[in-house]
CHARMM-style PDB file with segment names, atoms N, HN, CA, C and O in Angstrom:
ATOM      1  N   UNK     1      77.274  83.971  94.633  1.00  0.00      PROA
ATOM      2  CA  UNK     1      76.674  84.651  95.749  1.00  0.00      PROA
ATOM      3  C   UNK     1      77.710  84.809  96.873  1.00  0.00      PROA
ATOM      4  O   UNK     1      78.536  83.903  96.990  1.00  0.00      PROA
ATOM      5  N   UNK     2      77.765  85.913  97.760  1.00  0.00      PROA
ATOM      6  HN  UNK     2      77.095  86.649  97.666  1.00  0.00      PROA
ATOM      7  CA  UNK     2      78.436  86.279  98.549  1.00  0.00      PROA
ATOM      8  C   UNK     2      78.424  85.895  99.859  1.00  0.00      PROA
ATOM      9  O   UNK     2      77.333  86.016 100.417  1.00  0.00      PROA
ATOM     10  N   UNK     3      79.931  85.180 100.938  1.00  0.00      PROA
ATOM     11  HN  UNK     3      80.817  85.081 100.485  1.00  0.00      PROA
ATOM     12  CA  UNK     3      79.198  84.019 102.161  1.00  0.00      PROA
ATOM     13  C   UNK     3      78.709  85.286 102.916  1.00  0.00      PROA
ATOM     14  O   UNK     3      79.014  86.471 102.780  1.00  0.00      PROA
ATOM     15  N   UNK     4      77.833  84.640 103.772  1.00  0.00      PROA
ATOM     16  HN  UNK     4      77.585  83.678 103.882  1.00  0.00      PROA
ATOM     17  CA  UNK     4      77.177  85.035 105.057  1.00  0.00      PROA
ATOM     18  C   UNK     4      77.984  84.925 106.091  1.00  0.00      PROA
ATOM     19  O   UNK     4      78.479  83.802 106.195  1.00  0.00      PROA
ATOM     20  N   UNK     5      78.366  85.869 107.080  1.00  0.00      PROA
ATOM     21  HN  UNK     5      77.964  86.781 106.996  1.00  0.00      PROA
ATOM     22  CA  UNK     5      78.593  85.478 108.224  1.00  0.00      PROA
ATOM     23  C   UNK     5      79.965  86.905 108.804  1.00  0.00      PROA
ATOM     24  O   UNK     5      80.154  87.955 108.189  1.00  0.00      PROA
ATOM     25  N   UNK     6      80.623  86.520 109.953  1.00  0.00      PROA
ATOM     26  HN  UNK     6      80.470  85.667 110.452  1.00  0.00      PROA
ATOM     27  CA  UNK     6      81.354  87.419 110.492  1.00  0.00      PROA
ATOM     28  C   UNK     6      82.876  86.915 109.876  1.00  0.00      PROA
ATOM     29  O   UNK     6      83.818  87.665 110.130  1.00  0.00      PROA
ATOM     30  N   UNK     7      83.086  85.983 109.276  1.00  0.00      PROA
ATOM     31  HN  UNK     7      82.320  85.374 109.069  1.00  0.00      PROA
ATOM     32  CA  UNK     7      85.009  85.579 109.021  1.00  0.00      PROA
ATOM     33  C   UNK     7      85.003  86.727 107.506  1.00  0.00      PROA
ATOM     34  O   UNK     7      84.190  87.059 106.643  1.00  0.00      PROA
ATOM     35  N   UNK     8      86.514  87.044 107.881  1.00  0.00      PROA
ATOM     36  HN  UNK     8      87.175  86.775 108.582  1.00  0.00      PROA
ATOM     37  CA  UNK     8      86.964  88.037 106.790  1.00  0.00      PROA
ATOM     38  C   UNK     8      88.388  87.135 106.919  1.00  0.00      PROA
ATOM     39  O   UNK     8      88.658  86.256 107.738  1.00  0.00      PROA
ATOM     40  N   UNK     9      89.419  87.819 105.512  1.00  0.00      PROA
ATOM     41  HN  UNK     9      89.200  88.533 104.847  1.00  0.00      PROA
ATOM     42  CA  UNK     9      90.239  87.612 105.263  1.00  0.00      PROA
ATOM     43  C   UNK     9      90.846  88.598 105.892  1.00  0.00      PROA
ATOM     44  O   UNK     9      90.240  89.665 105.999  1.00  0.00      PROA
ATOM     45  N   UNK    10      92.464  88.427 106.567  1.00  0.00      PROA
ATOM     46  HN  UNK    10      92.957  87.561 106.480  1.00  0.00      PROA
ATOM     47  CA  UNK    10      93.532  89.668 107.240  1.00  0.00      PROA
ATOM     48  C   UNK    10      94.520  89.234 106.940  1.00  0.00      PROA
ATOM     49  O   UNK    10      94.827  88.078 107.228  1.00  0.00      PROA
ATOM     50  N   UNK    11      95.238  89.985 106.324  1.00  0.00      PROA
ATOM     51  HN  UNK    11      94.989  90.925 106.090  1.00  0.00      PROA
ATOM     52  CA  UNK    11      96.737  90.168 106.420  1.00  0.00      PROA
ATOM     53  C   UNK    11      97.918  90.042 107.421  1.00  0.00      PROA
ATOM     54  O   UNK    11      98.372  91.169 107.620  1.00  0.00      PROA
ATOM     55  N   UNK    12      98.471  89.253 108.005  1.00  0.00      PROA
ATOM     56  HN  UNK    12      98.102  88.338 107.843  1.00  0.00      PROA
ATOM     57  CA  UNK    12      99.353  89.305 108.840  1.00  0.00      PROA
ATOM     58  C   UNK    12     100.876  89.747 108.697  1.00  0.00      PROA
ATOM     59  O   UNK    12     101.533  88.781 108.312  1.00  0.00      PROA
ATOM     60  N   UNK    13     101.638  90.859 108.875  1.00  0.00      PROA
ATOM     61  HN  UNK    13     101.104  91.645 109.188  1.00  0.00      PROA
ATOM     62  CA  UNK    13     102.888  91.532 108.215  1.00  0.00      PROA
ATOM     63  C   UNK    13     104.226  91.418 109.344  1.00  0.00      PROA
ATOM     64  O   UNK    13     104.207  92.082 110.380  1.00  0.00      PROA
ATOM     65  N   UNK    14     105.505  90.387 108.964  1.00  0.00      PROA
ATOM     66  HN  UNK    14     105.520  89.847 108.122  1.00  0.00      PROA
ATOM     67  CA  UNK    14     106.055  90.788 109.946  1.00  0.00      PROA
ATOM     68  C   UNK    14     107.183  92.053 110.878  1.00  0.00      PROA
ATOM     69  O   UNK    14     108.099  92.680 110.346  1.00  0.00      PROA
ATOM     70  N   UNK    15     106.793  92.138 112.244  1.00  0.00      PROA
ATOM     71  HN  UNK    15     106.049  91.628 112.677  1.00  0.00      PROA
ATOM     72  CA  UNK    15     106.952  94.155 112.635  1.00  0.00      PROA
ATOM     73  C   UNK    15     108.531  93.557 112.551  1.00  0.00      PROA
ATOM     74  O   UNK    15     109.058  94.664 112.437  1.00  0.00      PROA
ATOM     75  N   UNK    16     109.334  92.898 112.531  1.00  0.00      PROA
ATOM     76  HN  UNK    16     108.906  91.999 112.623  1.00  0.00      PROA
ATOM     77  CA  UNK    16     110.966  92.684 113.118  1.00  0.00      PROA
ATOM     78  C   UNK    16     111.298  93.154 111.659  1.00  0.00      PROA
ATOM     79  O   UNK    16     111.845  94.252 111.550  1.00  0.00      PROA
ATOM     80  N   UNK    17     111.026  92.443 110.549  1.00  0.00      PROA
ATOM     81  HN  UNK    17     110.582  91.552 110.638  1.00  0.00      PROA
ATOM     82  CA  UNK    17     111.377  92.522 109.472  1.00  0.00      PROA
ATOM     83  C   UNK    17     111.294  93.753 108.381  1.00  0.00      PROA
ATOM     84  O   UNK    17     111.713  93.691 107.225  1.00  0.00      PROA
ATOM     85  N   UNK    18     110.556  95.071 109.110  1.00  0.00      PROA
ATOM     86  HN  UNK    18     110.216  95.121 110.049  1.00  0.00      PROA
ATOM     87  CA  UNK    18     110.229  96.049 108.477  1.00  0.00      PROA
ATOM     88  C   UNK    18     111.419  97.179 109.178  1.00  0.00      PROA
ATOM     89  O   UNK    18     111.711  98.269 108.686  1.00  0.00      PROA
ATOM     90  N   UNK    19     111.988  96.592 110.437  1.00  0.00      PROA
ATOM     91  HN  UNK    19     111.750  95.707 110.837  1.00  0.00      PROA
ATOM     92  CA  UNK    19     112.717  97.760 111.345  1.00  0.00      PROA
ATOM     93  C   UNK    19     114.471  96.805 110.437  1.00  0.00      PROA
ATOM     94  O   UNK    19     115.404  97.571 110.681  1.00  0.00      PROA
ATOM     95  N   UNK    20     114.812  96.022 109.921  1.00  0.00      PROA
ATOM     96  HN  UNK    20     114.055  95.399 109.723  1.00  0.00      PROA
ATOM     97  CA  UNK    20     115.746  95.291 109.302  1.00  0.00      PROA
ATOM     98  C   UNK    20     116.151  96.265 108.253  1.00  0.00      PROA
ATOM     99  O   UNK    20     117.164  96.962 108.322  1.00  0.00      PROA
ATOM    100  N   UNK    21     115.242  96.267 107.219  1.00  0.00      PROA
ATOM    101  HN  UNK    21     114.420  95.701 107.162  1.00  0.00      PROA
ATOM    102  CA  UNK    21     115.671  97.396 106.189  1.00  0.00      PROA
ATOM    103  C   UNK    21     116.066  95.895 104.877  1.00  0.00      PROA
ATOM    104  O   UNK    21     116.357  96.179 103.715  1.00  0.00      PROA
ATOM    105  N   UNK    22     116.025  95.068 105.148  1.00  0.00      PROA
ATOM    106  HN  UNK    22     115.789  94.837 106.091  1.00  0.00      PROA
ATOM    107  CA  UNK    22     116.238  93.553 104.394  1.00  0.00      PROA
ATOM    108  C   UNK    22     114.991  93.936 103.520  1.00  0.00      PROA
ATOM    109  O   UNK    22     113.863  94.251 103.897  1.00  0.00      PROA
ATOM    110  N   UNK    23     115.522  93.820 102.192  1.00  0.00      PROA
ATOM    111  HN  UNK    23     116.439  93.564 101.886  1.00  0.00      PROA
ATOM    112  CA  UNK    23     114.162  93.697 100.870  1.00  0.00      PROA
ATOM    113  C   UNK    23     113.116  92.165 100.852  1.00  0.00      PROA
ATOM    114  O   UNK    23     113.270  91.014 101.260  1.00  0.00      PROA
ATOM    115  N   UNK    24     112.282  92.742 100.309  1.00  0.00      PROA
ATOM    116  HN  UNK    24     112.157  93.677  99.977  1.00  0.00      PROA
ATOM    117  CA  UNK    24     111.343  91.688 100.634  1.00  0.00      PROA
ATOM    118  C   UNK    24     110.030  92.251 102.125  1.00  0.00      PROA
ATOM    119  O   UNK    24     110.077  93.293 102.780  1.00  0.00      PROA
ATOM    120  N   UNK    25     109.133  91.249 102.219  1.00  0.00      PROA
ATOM    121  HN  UNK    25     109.095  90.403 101.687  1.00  0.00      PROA
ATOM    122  CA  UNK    25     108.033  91.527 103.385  1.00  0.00      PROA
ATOM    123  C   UNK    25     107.873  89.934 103.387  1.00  0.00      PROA
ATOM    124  O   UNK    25     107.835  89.202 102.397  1.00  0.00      PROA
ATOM    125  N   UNK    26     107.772  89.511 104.968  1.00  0.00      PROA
ATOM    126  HN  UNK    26     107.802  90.105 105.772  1.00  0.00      PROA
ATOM    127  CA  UNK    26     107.119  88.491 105.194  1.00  0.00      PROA
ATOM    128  C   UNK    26     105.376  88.613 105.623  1.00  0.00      PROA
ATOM    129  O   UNK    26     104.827  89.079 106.621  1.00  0.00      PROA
ATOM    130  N   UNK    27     104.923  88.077 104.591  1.00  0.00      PROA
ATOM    131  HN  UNK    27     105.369  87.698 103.780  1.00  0.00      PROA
ATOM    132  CA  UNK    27     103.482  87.986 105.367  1.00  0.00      PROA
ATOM    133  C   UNK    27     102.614  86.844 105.363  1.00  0.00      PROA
ATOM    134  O   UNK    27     103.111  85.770 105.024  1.00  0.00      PROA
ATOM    135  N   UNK    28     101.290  86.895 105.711  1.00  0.00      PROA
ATOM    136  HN  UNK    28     100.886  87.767 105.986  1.00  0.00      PROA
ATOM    137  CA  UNK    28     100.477  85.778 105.847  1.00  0.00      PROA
ATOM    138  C   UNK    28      99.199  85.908 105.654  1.00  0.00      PROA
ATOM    139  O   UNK    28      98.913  86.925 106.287  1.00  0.00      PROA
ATOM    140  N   UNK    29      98.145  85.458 105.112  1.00  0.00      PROA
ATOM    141  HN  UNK    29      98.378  84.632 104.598  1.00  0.00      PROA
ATOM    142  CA  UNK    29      96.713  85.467 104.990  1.00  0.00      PROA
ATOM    143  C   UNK    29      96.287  84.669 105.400  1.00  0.00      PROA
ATOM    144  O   UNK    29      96.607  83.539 105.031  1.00  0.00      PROA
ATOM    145  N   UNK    30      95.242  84.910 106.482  1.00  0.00      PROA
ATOM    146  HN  UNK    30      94.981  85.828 106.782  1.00  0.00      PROA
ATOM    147  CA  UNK    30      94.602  84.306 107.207  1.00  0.00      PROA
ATOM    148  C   UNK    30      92.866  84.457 107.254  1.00  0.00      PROA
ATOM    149  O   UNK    30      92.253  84.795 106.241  1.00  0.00      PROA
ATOM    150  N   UNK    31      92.307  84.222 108.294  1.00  0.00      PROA
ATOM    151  HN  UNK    31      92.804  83.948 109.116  1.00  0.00      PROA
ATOM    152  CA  UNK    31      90.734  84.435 108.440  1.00  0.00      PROA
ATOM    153  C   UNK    31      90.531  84.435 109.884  1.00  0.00      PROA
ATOM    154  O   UNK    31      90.914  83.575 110.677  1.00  0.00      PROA
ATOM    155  N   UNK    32      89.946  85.396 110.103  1.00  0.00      PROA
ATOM    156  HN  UNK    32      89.635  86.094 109.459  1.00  0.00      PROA
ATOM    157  CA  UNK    32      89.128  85.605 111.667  1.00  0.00      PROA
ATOM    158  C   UNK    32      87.883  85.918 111.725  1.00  0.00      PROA
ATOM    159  O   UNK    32      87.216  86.558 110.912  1.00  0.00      PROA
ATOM    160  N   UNK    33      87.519  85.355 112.910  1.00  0.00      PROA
ATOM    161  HN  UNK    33      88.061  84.835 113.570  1.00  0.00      PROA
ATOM    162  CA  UNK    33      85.954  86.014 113.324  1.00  0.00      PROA
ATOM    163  C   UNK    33      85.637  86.903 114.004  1.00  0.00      PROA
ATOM    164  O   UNK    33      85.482  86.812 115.222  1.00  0.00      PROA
ATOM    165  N   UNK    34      85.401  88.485 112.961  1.00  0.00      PROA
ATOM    166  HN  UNK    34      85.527  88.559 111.971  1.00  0.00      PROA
ATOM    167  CA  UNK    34      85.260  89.876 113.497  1.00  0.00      PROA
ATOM    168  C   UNK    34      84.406  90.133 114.561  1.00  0.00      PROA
ATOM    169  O   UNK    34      84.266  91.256 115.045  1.00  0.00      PROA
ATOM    170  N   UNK    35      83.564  88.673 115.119  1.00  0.00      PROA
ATOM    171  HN  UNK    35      83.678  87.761 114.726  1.00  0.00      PROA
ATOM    172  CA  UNK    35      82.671  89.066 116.094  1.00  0.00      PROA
ATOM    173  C   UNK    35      83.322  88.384 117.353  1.00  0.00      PROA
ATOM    174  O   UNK    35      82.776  88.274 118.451  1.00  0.00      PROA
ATOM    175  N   UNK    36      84.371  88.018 117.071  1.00  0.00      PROA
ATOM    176  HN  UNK    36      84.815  88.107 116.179  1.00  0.00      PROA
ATOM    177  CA  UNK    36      85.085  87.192 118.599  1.00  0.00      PROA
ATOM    178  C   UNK    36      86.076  88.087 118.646  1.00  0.00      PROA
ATOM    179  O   UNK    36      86.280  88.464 119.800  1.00  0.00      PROA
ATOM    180  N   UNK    37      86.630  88.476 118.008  1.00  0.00      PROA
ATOM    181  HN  UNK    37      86.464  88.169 117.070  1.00  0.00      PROA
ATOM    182  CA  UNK    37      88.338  89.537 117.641  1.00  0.00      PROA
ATOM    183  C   UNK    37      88.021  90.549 116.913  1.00  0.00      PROA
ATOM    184  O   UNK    37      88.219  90.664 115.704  1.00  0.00      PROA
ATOM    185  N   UNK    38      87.431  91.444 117.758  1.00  0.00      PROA
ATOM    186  HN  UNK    38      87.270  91.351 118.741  1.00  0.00      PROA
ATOM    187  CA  UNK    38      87.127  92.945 116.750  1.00  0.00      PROA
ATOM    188  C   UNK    38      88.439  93.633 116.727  1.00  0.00      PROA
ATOM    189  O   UNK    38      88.599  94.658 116.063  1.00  0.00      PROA
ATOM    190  N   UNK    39      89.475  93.046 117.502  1.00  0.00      PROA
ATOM    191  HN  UNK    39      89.346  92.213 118.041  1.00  0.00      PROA
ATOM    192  CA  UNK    39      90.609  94.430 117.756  1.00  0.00      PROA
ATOM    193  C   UNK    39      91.874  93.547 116.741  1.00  0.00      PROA
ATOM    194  O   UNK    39      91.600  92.390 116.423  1.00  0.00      PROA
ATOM    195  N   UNK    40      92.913  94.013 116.381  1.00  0.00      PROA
ATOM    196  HN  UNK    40      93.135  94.953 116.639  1.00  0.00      PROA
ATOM    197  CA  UNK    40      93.866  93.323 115.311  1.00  0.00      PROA
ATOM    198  C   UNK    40      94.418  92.248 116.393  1.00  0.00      PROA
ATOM    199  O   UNK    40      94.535  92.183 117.616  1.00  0.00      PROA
ATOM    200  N   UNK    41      94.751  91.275 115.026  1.00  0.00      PROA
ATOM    201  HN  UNK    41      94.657  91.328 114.032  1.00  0.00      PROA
ATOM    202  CA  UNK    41      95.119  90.055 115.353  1.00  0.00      PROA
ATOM    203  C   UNK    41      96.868  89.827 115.965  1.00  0.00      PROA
ATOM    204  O   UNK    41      97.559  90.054 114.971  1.00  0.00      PROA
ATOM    205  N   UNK    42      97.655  89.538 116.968  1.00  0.00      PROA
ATOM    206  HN  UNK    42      97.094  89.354 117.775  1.00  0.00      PROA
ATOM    207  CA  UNK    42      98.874  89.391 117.183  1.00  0.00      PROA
ATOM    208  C   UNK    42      99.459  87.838 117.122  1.00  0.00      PROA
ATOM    209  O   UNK    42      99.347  87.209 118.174  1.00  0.00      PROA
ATOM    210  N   UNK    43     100.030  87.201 116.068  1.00  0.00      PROA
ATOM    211  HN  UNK    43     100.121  87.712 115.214  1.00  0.00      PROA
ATOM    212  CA  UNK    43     100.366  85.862 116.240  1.00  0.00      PROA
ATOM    213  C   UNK    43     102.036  85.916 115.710  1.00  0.00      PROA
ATOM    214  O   UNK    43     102.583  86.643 114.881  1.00  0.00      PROA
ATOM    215  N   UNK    44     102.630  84.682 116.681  1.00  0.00      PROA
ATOM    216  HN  UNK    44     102.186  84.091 117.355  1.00  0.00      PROA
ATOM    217  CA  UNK    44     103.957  84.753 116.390  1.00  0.00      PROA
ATOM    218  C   UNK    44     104.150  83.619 115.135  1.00  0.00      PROA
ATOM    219  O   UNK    44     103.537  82.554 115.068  1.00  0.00      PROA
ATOM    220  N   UNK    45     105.016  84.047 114.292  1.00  0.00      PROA
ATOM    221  HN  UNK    45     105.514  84.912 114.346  1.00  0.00      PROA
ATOM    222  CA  UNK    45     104.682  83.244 113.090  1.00  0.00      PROA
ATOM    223  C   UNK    45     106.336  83.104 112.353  1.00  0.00      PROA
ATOM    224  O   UNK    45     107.176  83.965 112.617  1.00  0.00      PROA
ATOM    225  N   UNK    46     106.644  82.010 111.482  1.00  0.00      PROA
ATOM    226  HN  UNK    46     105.962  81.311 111.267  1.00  0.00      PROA
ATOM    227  CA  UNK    46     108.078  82.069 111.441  1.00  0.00      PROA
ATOM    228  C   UNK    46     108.138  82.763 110.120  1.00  0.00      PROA
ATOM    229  O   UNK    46     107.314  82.663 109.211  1.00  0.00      PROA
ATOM    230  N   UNK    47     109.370  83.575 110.146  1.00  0.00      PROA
ATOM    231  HN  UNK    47     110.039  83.656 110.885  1.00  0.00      PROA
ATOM    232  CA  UNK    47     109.649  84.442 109.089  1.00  0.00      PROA
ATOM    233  C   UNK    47     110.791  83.761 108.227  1.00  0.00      PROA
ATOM    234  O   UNK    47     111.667  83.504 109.052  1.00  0.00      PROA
ATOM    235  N   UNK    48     111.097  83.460 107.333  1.00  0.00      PROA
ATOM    236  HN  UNK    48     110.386  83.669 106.663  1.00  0.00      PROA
ATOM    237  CA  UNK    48     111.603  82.318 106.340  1.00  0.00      PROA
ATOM    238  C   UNK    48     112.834  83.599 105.927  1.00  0.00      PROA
ATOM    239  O   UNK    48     113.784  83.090 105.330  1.00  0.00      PROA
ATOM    240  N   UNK    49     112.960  84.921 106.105  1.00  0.00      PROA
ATOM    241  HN  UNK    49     112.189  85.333 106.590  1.00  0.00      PROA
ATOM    242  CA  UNK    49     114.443  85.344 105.663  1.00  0.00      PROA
ATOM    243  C   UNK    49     115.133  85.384 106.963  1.00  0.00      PROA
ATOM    244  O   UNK    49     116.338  85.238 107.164  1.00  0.00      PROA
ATOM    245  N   UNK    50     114.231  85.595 107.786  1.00  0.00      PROA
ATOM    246  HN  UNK    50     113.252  85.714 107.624  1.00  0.00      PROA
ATOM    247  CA  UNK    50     115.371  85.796 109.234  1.00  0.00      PROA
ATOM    248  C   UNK    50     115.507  84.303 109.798  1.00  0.00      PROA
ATOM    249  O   UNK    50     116.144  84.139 110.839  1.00  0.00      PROA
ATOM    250  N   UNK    51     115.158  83.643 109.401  1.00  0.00      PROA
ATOM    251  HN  UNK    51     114.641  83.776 108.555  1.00  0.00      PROA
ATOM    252  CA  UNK    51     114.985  82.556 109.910  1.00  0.00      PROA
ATOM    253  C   UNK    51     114.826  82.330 111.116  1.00  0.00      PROA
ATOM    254  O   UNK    51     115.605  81.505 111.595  1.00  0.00      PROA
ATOM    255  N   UNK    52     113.986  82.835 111.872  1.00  0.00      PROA
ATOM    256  HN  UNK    52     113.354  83.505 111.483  1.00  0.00      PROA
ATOM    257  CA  UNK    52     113.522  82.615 113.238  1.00  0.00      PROA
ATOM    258  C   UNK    52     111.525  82.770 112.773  1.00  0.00      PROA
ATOM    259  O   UNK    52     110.829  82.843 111.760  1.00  0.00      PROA
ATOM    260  N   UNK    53     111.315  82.743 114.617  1.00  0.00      PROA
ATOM    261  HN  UNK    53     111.880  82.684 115.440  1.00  0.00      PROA
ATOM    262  CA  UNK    53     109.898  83.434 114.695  1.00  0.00      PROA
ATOM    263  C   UNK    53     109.989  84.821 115.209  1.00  0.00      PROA
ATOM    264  O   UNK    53     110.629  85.369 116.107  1.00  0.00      PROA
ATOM    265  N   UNK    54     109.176  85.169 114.379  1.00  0.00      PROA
ATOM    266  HN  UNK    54     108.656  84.724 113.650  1.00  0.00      PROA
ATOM    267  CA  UNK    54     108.785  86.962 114.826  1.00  0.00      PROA
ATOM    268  C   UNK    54     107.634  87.331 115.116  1.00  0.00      PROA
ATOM    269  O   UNK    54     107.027  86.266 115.230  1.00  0.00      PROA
ATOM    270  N   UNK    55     106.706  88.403 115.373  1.00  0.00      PROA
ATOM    271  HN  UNK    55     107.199  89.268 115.281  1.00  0.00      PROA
ATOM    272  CA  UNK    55     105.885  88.466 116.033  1.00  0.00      PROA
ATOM    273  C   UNK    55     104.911  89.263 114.305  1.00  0.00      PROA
ATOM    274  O   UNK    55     105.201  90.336 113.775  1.00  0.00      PROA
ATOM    275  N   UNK    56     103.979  88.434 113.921  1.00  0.00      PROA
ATOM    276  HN  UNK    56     103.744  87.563 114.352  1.00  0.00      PROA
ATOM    277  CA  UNK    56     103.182  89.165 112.829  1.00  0.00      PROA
ATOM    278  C   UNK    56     101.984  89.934 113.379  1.00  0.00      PROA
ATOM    279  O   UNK    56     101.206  89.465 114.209  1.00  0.00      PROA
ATOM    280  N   UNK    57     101.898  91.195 112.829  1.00  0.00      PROA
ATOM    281  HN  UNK    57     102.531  91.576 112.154  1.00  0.00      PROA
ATOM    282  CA  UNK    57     100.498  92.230 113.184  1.00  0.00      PROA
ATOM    283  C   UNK    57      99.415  92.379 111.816  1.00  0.00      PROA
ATOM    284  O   UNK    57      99.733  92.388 110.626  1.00  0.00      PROA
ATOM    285  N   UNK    58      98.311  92.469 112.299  1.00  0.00      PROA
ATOM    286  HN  UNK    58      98.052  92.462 113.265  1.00  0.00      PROA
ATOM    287  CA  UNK    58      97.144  92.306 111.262  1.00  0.00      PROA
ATOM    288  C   UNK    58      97.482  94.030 110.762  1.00  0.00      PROA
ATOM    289  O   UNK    58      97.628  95.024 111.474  1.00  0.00      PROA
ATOM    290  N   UNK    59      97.524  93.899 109.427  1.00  0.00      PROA
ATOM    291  HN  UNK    59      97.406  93.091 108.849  1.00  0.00      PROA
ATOM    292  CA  UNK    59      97.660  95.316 108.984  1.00  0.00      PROA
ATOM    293  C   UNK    59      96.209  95.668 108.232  1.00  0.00      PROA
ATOM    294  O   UNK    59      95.363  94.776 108.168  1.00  0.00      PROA
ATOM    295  N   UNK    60      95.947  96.947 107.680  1.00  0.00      PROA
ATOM    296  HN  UNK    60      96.634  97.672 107.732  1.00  0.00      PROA
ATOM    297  CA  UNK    60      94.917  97.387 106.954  1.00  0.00      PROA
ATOM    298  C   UNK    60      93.662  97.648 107.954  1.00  0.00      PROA
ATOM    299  OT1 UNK    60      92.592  98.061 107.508  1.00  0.00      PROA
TER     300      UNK     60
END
């Protein structure tokens, strides 16, 4: 049976690492609550080829 409620699964993609042109995508799966955060999610998150933190955007 299917859960009840407002949390979905989102994608988090990082924006530094797509303007690089470096193969590969850093991303992340996460969960939010579409009724507290209807608008996309912005979290800074560490990216494991650049080896720093970069700033990840909820895609889709």
């Amino acid at each position: 049976m299917a859960r009840k409620g407002n949390r979905v699964q989102v994608i988090l993609e990082c924006t530094e690492h797509k303007a690089t042109g470096l193969p590969g995508t850093s991303r992340y799966i996460t969960t939010k609550n579409k009724k507290n955060t209807p608008d996309r999610m912005e979290i800074k998150k560490f990216n494991s080829t650049l080896k720093k933190m970069t700033v990840h955007k909820e895609i889709k």
